[in-house]
Every structure is written in C-alpha cells, then in structure tokens.
N, C-alpha and C positions, 0 to 999 in steps of 0.2 A: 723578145726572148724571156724566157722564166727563171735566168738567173745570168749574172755576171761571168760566170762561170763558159756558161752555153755563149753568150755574148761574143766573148775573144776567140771562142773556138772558128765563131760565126767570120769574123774578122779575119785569120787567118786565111780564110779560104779567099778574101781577096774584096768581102762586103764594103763598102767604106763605112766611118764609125758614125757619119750624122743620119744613115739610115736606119740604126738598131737601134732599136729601144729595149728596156730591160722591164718586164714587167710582170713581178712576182704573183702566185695564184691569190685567189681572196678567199677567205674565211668569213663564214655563214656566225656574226657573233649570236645570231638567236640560237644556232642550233652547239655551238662548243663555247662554254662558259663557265667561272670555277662554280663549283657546288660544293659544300659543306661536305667534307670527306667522311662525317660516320654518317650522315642520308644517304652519302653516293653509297659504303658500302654494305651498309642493311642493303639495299637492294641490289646486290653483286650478292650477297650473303657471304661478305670477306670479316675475319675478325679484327675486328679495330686493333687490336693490339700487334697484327703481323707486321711486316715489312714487305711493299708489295713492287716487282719490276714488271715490265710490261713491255709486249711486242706485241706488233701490230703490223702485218704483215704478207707476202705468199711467205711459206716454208720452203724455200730453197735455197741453196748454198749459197747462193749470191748476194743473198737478203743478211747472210750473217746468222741465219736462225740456230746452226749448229755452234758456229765460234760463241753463241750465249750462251747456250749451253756450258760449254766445257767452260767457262767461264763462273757461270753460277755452281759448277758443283766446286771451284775453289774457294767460292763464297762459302757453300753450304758445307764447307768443313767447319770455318771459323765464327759462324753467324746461323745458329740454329731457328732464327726465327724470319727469315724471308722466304717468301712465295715467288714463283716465277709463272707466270700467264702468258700463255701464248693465242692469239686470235688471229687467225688464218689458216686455209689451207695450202696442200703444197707436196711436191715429190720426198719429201725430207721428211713427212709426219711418221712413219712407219720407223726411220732410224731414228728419230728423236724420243720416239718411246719405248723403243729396246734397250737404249741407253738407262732410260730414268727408270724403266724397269729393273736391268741390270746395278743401279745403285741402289735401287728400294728408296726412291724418292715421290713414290705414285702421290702422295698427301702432300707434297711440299708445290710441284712443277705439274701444272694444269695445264692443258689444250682442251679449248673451247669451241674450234671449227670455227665456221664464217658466221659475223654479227650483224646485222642490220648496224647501217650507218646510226639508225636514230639511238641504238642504244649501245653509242661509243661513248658517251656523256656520261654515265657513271661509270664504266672501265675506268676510263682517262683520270678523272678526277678522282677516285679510289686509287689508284697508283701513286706512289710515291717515287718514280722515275721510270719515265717511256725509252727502252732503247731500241736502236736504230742501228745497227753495228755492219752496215750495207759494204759492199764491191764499188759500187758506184750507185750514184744518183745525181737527181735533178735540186730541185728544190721539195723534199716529200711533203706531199698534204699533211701526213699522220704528225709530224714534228710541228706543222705550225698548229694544226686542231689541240694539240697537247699543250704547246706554249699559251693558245687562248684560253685552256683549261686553268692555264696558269700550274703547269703540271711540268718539271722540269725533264731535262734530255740528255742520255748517254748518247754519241752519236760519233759518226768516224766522220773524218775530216775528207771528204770526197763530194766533189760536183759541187752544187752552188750550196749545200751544207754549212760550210762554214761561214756564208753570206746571211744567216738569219740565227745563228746559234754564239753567242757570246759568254763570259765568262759570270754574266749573271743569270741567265737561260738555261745553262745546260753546259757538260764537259764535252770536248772533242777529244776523239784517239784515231792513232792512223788504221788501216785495216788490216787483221791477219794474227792479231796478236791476242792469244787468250787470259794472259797473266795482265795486261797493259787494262784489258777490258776487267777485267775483274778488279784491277785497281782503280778505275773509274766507280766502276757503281760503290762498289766501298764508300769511295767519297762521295760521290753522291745522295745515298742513305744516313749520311752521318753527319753531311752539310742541313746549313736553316738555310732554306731558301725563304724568298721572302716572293709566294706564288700570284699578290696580287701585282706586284712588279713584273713579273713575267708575265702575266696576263695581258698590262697593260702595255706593255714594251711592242703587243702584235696587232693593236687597234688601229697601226696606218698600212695595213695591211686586209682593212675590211672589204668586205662585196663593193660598198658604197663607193669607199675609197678608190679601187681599184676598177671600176665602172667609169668613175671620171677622171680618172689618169686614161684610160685608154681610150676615149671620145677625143679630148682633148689631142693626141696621138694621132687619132684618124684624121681630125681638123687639119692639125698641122700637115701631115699629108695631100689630104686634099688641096691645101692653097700652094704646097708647093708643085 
C-alpha cells in the first residue's frame, strides 16, 4: 500500500494486517534536489526579491486550485509582495483567470500550462512554499519531490498526507477553508525553515531505498 492511510482502509474490508505492507513512492534524488534559489530563479526569470507559492497540479476543484486562490487574494490585500504560480492544466483554468482578471492581479498570479517533469527543479526550489490544498489524496509525488527540494508544504490534512508532512516540513489544514488556508501560507512565508533538514528528512524514501524495501517484501512472500 502507498500510505497508512490506504492500508486500514485496506483492512477494513476484511485483508488481515500481516498481509499489507505499506510502501511509500521513491524519489529520483538525481533528478529533485535543493538548488541555490537565486540560480533556480534567474532561470524561472523570478525576482529574488518576491515571495513565491507554488502549485503543482490538474486545475480542478478537487485539487483545491480555486480554494488558493480565494485564499491568496486575502494574502494579496495584506502582502503586496507574493507571486502565486500555478503549473498544470485543468477544467478550472478559464475561471481562475476571470477571477485574477477581475482583481487586476495578471502581474502578481501566473499560469504556466504543463511543465516537463525535468524542469520541475527550478520551480520547486525557486518557491518558497508548494501548496497542496487537495479533496483528498494519496500519498502526492509533488509534496515529496518538493520536500527533496528541501522546499517546504502548505497542505490539507487528507489520505496518507499527514503521514510524510510534519511540523518541521510543512503546515497542515483541514479542507474547504479559505481564511484557515490563507493563514497558513502567512506562516509559512514568515517562518525560517531550515530546507536542508527537509531535504534530508525525505532520503529514506529514495528509489534505492524503496527498491529494497520491496524485494525484501517479495522474499518474504515467496517463502511464505
């Protein structure tokens, strides 16, 4: 199973618990690692001096893409200096830019379409917090490739979520709530994190690592 979470779900249906294993996704550290954030964003062409959030994502209601929104324009009353980026497509792109239209925020809140995986490496580490503000989820790739960045997390407390996000990683909130979320990034823009701790906190979570947790798994199987 890909998270604790999915695990007990799995159990209730009646699995017994020496059959389940829990076995979270791995992370590529060649390819998501921190980078010096004014080289990451010379080449994002972001100005070092902003404040930058970050989603990474489809655009759809479920994903939370709007509740950031309405979220960051009550930032962007009291904090004239953060940017909001969005990377993905989605049903929701067309209302998300009537909106930022309708504020006259075109220069603050970017959409940048779909990225190649390879050039998530500078997004991630040019951000100064990746949120995540989902319906539900699993365990998301984008949170742990961010935490490898050493790149901290606004994220809602949903699916196996709260199983890789701690209070030194990243803030949790529950979902639905736009004022809750907006006092999240707050603090998270205003908090020092400390990104090679977060970085390092996601290394027993590598390919490597996770290759031979699950050999190991198969063993045990076989001989039973």
């Amino acid at each position: 199973m890909r998270s604790q979470d999915l695990k007990h779900k799995i159990m209730e249906m009646g699995l017994p618990q020496s059959r389940i294993h829990t076995l979270y996704n791995g992370i590529d550290k060649s390819l998501f690692y921190p980078l010096d954030k004014h080289i990451a964003r010379e080449s994002c062409a972001i100005d070092a001096n902003r404040k930058v959030i970050l989603f990474i994502g489809n655009l759809k209601v479920s994903k939370g893409c709007n509740l950031l929104l309405d979220a960051y324009l009550l930032l962007a009353k009291v904090d004239a200096g953060v940017d909001l980026f969005y990377i993905g497509v989605g049903d929701q792109l067309s209302e998300l830019k009537r909106t930022v239209t309708e504020e006259a925020l075109e220069k603050r809140v970017h959409f940048l379409g779909a990225i190649s995986h390879d050039l998530l490496l500078n997004w991630i580490n040019s951000s100064d917090v990746l949120v995540l503000p989902s319906m539900n989820e699993g365990v998301p790739n984008v949170i742990l490739e961010a935490q490898s960045c050493g790149t901290p997390v606004v994220a809602t407390n949903v699916g196996g979520i709260p199983e890789i996000v701690s209070n030194e990683t990243g803030i949790l909130i529950e979902y639905g709530n736009a004022e809750k979320l907006y006092q999240a990034l707050n603090e998270a823009l205003c908090k020092n994190w400390d990104r090679g701790k977060i970085s390092n906190n996601i290394n027993i979570l590598s390919w490597q690592q996770n290759s031979s947790k699950l050999l190991n798994i198969i063993k045990t199987a076989i001989v039973e």
